[in-house]
C-alpha positions in Angstrom: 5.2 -19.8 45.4 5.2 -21.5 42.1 5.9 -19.7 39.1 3.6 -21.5 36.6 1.7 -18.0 36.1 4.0 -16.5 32.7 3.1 -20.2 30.9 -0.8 -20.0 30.8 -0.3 -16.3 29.6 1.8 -16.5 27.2 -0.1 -20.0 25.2 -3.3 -18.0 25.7 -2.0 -14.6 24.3 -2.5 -16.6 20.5 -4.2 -19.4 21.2 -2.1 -22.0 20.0 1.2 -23.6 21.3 4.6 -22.3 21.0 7.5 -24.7 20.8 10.9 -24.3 22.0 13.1 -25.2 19.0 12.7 -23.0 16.0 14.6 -23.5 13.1 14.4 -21.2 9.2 17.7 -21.4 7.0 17.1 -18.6 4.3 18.9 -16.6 1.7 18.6 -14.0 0.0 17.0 -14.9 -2.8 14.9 -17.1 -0.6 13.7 -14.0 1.1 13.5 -12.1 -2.1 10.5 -14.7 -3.1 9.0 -13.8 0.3 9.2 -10.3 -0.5 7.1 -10.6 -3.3 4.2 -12.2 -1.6 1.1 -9.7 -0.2 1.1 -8.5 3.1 -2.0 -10.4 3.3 0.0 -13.8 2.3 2.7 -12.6 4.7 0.6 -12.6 7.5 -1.5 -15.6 7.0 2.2 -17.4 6.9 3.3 -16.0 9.5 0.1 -17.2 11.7 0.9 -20.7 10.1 4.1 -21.1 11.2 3.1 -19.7 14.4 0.7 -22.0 15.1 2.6 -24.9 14.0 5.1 -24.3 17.2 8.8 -25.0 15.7 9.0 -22.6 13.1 9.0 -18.8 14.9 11.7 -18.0 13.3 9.6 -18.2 9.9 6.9 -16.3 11.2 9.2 -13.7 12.1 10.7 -12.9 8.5 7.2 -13.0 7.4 6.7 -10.1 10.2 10.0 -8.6 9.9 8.9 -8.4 6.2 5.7 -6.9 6.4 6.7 -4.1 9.5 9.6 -2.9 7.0 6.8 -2.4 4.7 5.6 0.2 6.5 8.2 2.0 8.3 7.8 5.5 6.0 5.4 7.1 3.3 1.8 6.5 3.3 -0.3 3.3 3.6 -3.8 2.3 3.3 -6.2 1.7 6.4 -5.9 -1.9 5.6 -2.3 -1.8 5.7 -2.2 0.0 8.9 -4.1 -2.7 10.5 -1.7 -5.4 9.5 1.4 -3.3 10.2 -0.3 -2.9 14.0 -0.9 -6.9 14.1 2.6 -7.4 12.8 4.3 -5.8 15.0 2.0 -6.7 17.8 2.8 -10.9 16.6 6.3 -9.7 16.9 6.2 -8.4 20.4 4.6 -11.8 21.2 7.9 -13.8 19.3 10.3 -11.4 21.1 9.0 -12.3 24.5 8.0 -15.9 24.6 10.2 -17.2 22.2 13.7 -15.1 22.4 13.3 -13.6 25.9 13.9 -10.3 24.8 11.9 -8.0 26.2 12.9 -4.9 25.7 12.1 -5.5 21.9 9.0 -6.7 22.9 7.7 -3.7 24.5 9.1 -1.6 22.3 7.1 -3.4 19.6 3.8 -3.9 21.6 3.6 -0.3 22.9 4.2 0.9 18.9 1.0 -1.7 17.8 -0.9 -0.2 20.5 -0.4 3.5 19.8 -0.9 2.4 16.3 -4.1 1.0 17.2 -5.8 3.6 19.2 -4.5 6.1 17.2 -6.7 4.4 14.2 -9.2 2.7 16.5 -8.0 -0.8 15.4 -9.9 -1.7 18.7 -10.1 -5.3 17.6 -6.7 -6.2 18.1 -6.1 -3.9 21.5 -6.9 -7.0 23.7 -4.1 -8.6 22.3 -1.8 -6.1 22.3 -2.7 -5.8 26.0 -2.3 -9.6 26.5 1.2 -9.6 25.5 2.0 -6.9 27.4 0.9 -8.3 30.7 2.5 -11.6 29.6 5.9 -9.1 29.0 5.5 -8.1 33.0 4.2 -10.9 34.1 7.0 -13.0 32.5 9.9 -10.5 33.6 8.5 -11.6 37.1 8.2 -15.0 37.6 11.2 -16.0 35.3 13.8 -13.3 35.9 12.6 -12.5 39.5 12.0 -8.8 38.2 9.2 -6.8 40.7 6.7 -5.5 39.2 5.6 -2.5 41.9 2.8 -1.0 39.8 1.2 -4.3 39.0 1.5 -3.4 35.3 0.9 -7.1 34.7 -2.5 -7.2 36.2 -3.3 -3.6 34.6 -2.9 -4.7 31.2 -4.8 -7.8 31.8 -7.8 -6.0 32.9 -7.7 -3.6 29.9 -7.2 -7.0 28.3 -10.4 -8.7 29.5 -12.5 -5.2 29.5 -11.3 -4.4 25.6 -12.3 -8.3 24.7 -15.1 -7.6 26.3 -16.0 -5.1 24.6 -15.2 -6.9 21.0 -17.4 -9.4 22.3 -14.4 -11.5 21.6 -16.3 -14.0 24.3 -12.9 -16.8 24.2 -10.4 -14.1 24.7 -12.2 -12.5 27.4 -12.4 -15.9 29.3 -8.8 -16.0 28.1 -7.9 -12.8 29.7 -10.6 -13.7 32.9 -8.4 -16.8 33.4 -5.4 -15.3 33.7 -6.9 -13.1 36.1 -7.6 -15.7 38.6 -4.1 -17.1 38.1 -2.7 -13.3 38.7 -4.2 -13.0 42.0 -4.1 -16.2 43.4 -0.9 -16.0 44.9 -2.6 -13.2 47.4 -5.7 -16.0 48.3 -8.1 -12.7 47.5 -10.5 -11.9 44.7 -10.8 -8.5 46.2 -8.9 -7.0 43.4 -11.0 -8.5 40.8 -14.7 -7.8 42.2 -15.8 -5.4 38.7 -14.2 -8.2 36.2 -16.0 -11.0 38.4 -19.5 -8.9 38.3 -18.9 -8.9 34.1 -17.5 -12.2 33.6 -20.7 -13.9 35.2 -22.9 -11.6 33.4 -21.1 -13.0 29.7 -20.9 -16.7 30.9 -24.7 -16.7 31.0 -25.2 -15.4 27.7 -21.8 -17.3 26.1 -21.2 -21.0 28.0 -18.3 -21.6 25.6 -15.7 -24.7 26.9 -13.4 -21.9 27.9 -16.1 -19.8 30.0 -16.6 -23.1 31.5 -13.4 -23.6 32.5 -12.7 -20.1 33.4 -16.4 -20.6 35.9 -14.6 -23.7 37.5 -11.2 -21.8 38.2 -13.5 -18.8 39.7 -15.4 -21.6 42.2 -12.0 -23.4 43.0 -10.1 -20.0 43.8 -13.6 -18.6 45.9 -13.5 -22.4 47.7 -9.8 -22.5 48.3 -9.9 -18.6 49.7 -12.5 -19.9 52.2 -10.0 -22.9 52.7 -12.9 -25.2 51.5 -9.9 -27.4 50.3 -12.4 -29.9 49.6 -14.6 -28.0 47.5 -11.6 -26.7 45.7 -10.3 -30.3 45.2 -13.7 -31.2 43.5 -13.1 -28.2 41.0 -9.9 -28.4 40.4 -10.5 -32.6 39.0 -13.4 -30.5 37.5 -11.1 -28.1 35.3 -8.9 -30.8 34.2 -11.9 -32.8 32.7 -12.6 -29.5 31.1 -9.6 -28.8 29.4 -9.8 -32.0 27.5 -12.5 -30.0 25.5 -10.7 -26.1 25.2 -9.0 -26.2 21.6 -5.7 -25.1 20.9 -4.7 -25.0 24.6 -6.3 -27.6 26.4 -2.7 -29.1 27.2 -2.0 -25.7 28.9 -5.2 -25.6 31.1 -4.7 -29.2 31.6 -1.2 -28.7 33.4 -2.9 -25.8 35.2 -5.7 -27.7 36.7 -3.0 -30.7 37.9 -1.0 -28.0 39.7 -4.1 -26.9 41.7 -5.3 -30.5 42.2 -1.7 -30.7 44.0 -2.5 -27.3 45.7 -5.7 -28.7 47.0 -4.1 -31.9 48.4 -1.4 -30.1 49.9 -4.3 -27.5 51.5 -6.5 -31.1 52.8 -2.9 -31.7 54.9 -2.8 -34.6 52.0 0.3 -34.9 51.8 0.7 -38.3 50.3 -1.5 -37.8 47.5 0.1 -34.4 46.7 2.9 -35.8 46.5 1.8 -38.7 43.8 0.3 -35.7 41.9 3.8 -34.2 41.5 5.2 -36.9 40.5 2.1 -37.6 37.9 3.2 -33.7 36.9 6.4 -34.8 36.4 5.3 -37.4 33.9 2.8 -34.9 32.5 5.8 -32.9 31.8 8.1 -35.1 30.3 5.4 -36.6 28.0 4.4 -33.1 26.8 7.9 -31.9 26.2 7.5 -28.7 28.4 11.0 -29.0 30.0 10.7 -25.2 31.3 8.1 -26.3 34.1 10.7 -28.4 35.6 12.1 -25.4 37.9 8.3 -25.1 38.8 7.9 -28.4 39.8 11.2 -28.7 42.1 10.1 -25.3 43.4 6.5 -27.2 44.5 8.5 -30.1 45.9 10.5 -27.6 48.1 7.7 -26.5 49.5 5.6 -29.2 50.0 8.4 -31.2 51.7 9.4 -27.9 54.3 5.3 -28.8 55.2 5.5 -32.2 56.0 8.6 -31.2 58.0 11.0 -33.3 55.6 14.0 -30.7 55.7 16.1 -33.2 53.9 13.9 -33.6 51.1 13.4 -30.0 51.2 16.9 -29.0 50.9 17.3 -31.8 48.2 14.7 -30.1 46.2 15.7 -26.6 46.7 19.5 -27.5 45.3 17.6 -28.7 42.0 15.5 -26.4 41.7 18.2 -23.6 42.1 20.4 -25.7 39.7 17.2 -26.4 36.9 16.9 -22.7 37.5 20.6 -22.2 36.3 20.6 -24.2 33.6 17.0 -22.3 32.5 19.0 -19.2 32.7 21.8 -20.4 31.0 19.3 -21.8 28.0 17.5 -18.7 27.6 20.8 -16.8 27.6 22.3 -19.4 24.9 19.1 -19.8 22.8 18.9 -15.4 23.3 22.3 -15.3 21.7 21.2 -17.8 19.1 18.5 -15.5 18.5 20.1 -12.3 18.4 22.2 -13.8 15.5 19.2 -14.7 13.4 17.6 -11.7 14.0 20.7 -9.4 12.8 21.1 -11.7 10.0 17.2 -10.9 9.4 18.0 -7.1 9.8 21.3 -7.3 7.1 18.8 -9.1 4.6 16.6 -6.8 5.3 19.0 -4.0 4.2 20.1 -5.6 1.5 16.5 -6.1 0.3 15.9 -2.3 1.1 19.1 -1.6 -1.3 18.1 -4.0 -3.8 14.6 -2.5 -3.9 16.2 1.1 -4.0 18.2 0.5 -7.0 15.2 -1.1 -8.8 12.9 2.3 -8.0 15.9 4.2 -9.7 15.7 1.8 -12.8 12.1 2.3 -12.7 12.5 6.3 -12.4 15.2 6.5 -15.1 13.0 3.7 -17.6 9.8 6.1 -17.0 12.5 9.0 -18.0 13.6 7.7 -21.2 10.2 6.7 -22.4 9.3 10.0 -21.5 12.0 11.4 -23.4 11.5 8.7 -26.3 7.6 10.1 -26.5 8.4 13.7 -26.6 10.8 12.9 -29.0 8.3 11.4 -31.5 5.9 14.2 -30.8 8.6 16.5 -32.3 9.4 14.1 -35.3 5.6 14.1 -36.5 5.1 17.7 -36.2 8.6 18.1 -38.0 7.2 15.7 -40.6 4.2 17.3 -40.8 5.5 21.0 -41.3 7.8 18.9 -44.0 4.7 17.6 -45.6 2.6 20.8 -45.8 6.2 22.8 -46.9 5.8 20.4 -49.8 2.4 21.3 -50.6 3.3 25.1 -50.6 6.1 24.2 -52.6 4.3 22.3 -55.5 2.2 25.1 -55.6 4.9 27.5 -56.3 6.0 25.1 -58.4 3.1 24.9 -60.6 3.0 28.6 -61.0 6.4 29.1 -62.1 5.5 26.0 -64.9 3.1 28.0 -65.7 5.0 30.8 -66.1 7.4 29.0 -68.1 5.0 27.6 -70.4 3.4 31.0 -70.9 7.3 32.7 -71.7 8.2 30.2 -74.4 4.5 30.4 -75.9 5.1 34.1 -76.6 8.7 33.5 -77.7 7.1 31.1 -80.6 4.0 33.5 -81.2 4.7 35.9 -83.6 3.0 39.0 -83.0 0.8 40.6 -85.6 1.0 43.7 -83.6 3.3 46.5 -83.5 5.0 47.6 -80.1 3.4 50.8 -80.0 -0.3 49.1 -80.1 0.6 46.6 -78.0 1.5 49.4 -75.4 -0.9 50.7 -75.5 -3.5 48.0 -75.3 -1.1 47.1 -72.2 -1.6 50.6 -70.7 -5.8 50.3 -71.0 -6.0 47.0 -69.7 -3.8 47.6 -66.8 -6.3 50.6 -66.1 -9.4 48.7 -66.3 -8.1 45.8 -63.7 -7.8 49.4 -61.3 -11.3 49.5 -61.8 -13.2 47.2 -58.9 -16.8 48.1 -60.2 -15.5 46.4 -63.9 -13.6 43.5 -62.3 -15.8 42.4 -59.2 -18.6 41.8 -61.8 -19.2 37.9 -60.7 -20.0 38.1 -65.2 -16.6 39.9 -66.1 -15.5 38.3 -69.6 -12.8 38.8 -71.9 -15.5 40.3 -74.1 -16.5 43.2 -71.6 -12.8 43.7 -71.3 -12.5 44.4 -74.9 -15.3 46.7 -75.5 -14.4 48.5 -72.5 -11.0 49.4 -74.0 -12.2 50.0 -77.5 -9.9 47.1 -78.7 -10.3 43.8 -80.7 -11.4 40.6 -78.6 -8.6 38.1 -80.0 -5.9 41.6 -80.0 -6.8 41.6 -76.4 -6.9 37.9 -75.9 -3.1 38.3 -77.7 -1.8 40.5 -75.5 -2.9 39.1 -72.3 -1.1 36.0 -73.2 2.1 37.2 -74.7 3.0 40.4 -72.4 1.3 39.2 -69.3 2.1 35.4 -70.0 -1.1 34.8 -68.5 -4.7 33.9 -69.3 -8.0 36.1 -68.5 -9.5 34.6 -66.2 -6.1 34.1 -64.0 -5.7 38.2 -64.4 -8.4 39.1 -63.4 -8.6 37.1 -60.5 -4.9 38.1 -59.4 -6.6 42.0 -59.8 -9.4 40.5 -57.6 -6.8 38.8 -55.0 -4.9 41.9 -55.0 -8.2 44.3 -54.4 -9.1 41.1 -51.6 -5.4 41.5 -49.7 -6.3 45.4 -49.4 -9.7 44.7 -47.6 -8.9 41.8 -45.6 -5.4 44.3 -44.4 -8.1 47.1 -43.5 -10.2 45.7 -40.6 -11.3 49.7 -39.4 -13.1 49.4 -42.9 -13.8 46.0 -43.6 -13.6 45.2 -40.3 -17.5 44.4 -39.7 -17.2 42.1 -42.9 -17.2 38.0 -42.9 -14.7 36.7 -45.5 -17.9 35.3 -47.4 -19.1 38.9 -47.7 -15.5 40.2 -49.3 -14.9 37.4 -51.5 -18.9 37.8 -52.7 -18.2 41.3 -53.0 -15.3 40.8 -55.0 -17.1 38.9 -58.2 -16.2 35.4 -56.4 -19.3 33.1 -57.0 -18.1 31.1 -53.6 -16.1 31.5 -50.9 -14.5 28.3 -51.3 -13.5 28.8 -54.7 -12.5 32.7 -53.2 -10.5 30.5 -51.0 -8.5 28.1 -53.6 -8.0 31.2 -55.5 -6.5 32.9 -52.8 -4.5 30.3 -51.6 -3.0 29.2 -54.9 -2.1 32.9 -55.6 -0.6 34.1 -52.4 0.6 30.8 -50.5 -2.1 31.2 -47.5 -5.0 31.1 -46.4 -7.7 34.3 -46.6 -8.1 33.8 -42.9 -4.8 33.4 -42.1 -3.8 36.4 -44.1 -6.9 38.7 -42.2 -5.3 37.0 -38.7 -1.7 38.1 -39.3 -3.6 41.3 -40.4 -5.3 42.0 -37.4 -2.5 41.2 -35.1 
């Protein structure tokens, strides 16, 4: 039978042709600069160079870029979805371009648990596409059975998940393919449920491919009936139809030539199958698709042992068991080829992996020492703060020690008028009265009241206040006050229930922010601060 099945599948799976040579020369700083592009950019690439049909081994760095991605840690919905395409794109590389698949599978049946797991249902008739193609092709170019028809399984899911998309060209696509699976059997029996559907879509969706696909469906019905006539006129049908299918057409066209000859051959046309192998051939040659060779030898084999030509037969069976060699021995050479591409992809991978380990550390230890740097700076202002406010307590001091000063060499240049025992004992009466709170906590407490209180002359008192207490009035009395304030802000079971307005009020002060200064400038803190450490 001929083996013409694994091409159709395989262009189909993406829609666009897939060429044999594939050439990418990279480095790693070439592949550094492709590291840096978006996943986004990397798969739009990727599909680029896919499509373009000599540059797979570009799309695969741009695949093998985004898939590392994603091996670990967490990753967005989005970036879910293009891991599963990736690695689904890369299943398709694997198996139509390097003929390994056992990498294929392994990366179609991760992109489809990926994809039902998060309901990526969109890109499950693809996944499935490339699967069947992975059987299918294991089949017809390896001569591997296939004795759970897994191929025509995953097609089905295939066409029923496309059609469920209502991704109308893939599930022609997939419907196709179909007709192609089965045809070696000369029975749509299998098929009956995706026939029933498929109709049902074509007369909502007449699209060139549904077209083409409808044609195939009346060419296999007529040829099953051996209507070879019938099938002939569908067959010439199909290959004016693929002049009109995008992306593929060259694909379908092939496929429609082979049945043309299959129709001939079916009429007992001998002759004329012939011509159209030979117009195959040229078809062939023209289009560069050297791999259908085996196929076409293989058709002359056959053709010949039915027109009873056991010479040409034989002639054609040696060169088609020889093309069939050499195909092996090409895909064995070019698999080799590709092995040592993709391992160099895999060491600049790791290197990249490294390199983009070490630069996390850099970032880690930067984020460190600007951590460290800012922490340090918080403790340099609050250290210069504290400096800044020790300074303040310190000019304060300062200016009462002047004070002081300025008072001690006043008396030493005063000359006293008193004698030592009166001064005593003016000394004696006035330390009494500042005892007394009613006298001093008088908001109108003078210098006067002071003197009449002790019985004592206003400038002897004024004298004495100056020269033994080194002092004015007003800044003894309100050092009595301060000293009377410390004793009820210390007390809170007393004073307790009172506001610090209320005590310094009580205590002559006419404000409590003057209470306050006063305070302050006496002690060194704060009355509130002073009734906190208090309390504690």
């Amino acid at each position: 039978m001929l083996r013409y099945i694994h091409l159709i599948i395989i262009f189909l799976s993406f829609f666009a042709t897939t060429g044999k040579g594939a050439s990418a020369s990279f480095s790693l700083s070439e592949y550094e600069w492709w590291a840096k592009l978006s996943t986004d950019s990397l798969m739009t690439r990727g599909r680029e160079y896919l499509i373009s049909g000599d540059k797979s081994d570009s799309a695969l760095i741009c695949y093998t870029i985004v898939t590392s991605r994603y091996k670990s840690g967490k990753a967005s919905r989005h970036e879910l979805y293009l891991y599963a395409k990736a690695l689904n794109n890369m299943g398709f590389l694997f198996a139509g371009h390097y003929l390994d698949y056992e990498k294929a599978y392994s990366y179609l049946t991760q992109s489809l648990k990926l994809s039902q797991e998060n309901r990526f249902s969109d890109n499950l008739p693809y996944v499935y596409l490339n699967l069947a193609a992975v059987y299918e092709n294991r089949k017809s170019v390896f001569g591997i059975s296939d004795p759970k028809h897994d191929a025509l399984k995953n097609m089905q899911l295939a066409f029923k998940s496309a059609t469920k998309e209502k991704e109308w060209n893939v599930a022609f696509t997939c419907f196709t393919n179909l007709l192609n699976m089965v045809a070696e059997d000369n029975t749509l029996h299998g098929i009956q449920e995706e026939i029933r559907i498929f109709k049902s879509i074509f007369s909502r969706h007449p699209t060139p491919m549904g077209k083409y696909a409808m044609t195939l469906l009346l060419y296999q019905k007529a040829y099953c009936k051996e209507d070879y006539g019938n099938a002939l006129h569908q067959a010439l049908q199909m290959k004016v139809l693929a002049a009109d299918i995008p992306d593929i057409g060259m694909e379908c066209e092939l496929s429609a030539r082979w049945k043309i000859a299959k129709a001939f051959a079916g009429k007992g046309d001998f002759k004329m199958a012939e011509t159209t192998y030979g117009q195959i051939a040229d078809f062939i040659r023209e289009k560069e698709m050297d791999d259908e060779m085996v196929n076409l030898y293989e058709a002359y084999n056959e053709l010949y042992q039915q027109m009873g030509d056991k010479e040409k037969a034989r002639q054609y069976d040696y060169l088609y068991l020889k093309e069939k060699d050499n195909l092996f021995h090409r895909s064995n050479v070019e698999k080799m080829e590709r092995s040592h591409f993709v391992n160099e992809i895999n060491s600049v991978n790791e290197q990249m992996e490294q390199l983009n380990a070490k630069r996390r550390n850099l970032w880690i230890t930067l984020v460190a020492v600007i951590i460290f740097c800012v922490v340090i700076a918080v403790a340099l202002a609050l250290i210069i703060r504290g400096f800044f406010r020790q300074r303040a307590y310190i000019k304060i001091l300062y200016e009462k020690n002047l004070a002081l000063a300025k008072a001690e060499k006043s008396k030493e240049r005063k000359a006293s008028t008193l004698d030592e025992d009166r001064i005593g004992e003016l000394c004696d009466k006035i330390d009494r009265a500042l005892l007394d709170n009613s006298l001093i906590c008088s908001p109108d407490f003078s210098l006067q009241q002071l003197a009449e209180h002790i019985g004592s002359n206003y400038k002897y008192v004024s004298q004495v206040i100056n020269d033994r207490y080194q002092k004015n009035f007003r800044l003894l009395v309100n050092e009595a006050r301060v000293k009377e304030a410390c004793r009820r802000l210390g007390d809170p079971e007393q004073y307790g229930n009172l506001t610090i307005e209320a005590i310094s009020t009580g205590l002559g002060f006419k404000s409590r922010s003057n209470f306050a200064v006063t305070f302050k400038k006496i002690t060194g803190i704060s009355p509130s601060d002073f009734q906190k450490m208090a309390k504690k």
